[in-house]
N, C-alpha and C positions, 0 to 999 in steps of 0.2 A: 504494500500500500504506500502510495506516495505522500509525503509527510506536506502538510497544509501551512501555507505560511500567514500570520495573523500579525495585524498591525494593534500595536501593543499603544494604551491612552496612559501618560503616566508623569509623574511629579517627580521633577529633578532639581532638588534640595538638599542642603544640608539638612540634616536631624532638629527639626525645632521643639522635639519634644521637652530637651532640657534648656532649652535656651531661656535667657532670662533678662529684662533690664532693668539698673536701677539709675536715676536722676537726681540731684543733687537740685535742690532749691535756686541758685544759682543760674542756671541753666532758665527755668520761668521767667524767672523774673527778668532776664538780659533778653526771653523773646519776647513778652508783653512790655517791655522796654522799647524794641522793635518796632510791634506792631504800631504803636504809639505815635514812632516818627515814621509812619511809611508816608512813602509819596501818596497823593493826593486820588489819584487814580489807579492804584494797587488797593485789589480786594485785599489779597492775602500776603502775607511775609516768609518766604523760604531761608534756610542758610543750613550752617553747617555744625554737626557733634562732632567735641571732642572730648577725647577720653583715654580707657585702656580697655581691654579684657581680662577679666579677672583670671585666678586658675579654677576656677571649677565653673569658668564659660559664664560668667555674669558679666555680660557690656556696661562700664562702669563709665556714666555721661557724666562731665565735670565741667565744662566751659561751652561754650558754642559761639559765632558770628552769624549775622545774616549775607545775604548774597543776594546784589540787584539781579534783578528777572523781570525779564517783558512775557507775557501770558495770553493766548487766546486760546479759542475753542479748539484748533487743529495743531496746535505748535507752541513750546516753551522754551525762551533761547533766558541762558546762563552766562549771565559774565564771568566767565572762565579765568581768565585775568586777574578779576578783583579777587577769587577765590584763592589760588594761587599765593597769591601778594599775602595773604592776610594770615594762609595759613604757614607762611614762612615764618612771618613776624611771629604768629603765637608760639612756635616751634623756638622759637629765639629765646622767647622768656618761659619756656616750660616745653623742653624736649621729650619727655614723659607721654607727654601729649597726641595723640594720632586720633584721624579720624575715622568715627568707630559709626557714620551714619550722616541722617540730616532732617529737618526739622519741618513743620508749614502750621501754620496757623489757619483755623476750623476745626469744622466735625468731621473726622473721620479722611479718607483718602478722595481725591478726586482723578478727573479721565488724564490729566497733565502729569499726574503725580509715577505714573509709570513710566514716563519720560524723563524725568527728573530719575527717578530711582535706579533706572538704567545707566544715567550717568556717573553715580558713587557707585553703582556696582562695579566699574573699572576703576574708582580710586581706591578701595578697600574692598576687600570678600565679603558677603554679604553682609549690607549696611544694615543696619537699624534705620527705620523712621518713624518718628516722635512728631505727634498731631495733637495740637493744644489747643484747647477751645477759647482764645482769649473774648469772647463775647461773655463769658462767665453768667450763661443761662442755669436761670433757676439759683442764683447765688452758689453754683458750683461748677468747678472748674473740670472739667473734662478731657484728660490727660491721658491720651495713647500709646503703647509702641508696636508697629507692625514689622515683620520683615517677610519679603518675596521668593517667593512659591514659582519655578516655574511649571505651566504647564507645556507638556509636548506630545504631538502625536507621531509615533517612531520617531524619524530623526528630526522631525521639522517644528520648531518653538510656536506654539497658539497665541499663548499668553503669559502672563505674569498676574497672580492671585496672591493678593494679599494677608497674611495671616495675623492674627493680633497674640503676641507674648506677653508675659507674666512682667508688669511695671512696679517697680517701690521707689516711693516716696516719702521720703522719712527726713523730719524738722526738727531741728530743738525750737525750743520755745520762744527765742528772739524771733529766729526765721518765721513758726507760726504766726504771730502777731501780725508782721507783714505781707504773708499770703492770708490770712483773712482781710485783712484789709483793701489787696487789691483786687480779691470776691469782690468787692464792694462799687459796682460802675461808676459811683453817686460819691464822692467824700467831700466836705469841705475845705480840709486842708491833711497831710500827712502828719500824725503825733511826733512832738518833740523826744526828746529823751526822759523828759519829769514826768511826760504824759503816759507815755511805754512805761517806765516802772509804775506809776500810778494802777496801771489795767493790769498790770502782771499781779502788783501785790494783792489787785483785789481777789483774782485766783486763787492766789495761794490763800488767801480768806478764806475764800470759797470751799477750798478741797480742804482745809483745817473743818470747818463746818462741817463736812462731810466723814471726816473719820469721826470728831464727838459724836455725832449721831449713833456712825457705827455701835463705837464702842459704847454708848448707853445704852441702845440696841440689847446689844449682846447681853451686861451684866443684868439687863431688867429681864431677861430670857424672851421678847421678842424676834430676836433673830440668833440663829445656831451659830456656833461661834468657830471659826474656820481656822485654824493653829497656822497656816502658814499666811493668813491674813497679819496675825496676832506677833507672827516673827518679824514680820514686813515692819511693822507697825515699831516694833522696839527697835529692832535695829536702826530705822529713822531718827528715835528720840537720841538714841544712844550716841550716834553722829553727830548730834549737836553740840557747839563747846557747853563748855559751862562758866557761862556771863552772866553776870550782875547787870538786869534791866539798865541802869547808868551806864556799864562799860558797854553792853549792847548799845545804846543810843549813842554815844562819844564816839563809837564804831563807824558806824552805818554815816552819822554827820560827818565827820570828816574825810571818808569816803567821798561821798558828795558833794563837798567845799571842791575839792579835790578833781572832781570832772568837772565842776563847774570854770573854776579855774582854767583849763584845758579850753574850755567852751570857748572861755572870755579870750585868752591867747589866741586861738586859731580864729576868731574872728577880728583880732584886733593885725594878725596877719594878711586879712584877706584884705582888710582895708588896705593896707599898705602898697600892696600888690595895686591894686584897683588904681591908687591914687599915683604910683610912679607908671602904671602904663599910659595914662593920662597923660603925664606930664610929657613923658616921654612923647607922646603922639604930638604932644603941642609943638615939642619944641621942634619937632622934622617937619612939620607944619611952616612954622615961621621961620 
């Protein structure tokens, strides 16, 4: 019997079953930075990740730039050049650094975006791309990483299908404050430093109110009392010095004299700055 030859439908990828990305707050905030100042006539903001690869295959994004792009319906041209240029310079101040993908702002991928993703595919093996909802619908921010799937029938390429991998996102508590805040489309003005600690320590209020509860909870026998809640719990107190309410306040004030200070210099610097480039302008002037 003569053996039947069958044209084989099939996905020719790396393994993305363990792949993984994680993002660095940094990164946000430098594209809704971006998007911010885009031109006038640009829907959306492209550019580029960088980063490393972890050992155990986590794509670790730590800086990014954007990258002018003209965009239509049928076609996406790349200033090639600028990209180049920029990722030399970043390479200069943090050789560490390579690029592990690249970026666009909206929901989700669009028909261009395969154009674009073909291009980082010949600057690095399969890139990551990170889609940021800077519209911050629903007062939440909508944070993707996809990377590309091709599809092929026997030898000849169909398509490129996008796949969504596993994203983390993780802030200390400075960083949170300012990603809630730029949740926020609407603000009056961005908080100072007295106003940032003002909202932090009223958390910490907050979560102190929350363990007393706890623990009255517990010893009134309302709630069952969890031992490794109970460890958590001492260990924390245990951590704390032990100051006398006075030396605790003499602390914390002259801590804050102390930035204040700082405040006062570095603006008494910028003055300076301001009023010799002035001068300076005047006198090439006259």
């Amino acid at each position: 019997m003569a053996a039947s030859e069958h044209t084989v439908l099939q996905f020719n990828s790396p393994s993305t079953a363990s792949l993984s990305a994680k993002v660095h707050p940094l990164v946000i905030f430098n594209i809704a930075d971006c998007y911010v100042r885009r031109p006038d006539q640009a829907d959306r903001v492209i550019g580029t990740l960088l980063g490393s690869v972890l050992p155990d295959g986590t794509v670790d994004i730590r800086n990014s730039y954007a990258v002018p792009h003209t965009e239509s319906s049928e076609q996406v041209a790349l200033d090639i050049e600028y990209h180049h240029n920029m990722l030399v310079s970043h390479q200069k101040v943090n050789p560490k650094e390579v690029i592990v993908g690249w970026y666009s702002t909206g929901l989700g991928v669009t028909g261009g975006s395969a154009l674009i993703h073909d291009f980082y595919s010949r600057e690095v093996p399969n890139p990551v791309h990170l889609t940021v909802d800077t519209g911050f619908r629903n007062g939440e921010g909508t944070i993707k990483a996809y990377v590309s799937v091709n599809l092929a029938l026997g030898d000849r390429q169909l398509a490129a299908q996008f796949q969504e991998i596993p994203l983390d996102l993780r802030m200390v508590e400075a960083e949170r404050v300012g990603f809630d805040i730029l949740k926020t489309t609407a603000v009056d003005k961005l908080p100072n430093d007295l106003e940032g600690m003002e909202v932090t320590m009223e958390r910490l209020l907050a979560l102190i109110d929350d363990v007393y509860k706890y623990v009255d909870d517990v010893v009134e026998g309302r709630v069952p009392a969890d031992n490794s809640i109970g460890r958590f719990i001492a260990d924390t107190v245990a951590s704390l010095p032990k100051l006398s309410p006075q030396a605790f306040d003499k602390l914390v004030n002259d801590s804050l004299q102390d930035q204040l200070l700082l405040l006062y210099l570095s603006s008494i610097t910028r003055t300076q700055l301001g009023l010799a480039e002035r001068l300076n302008t005047a006198a090439q002037i006259l």
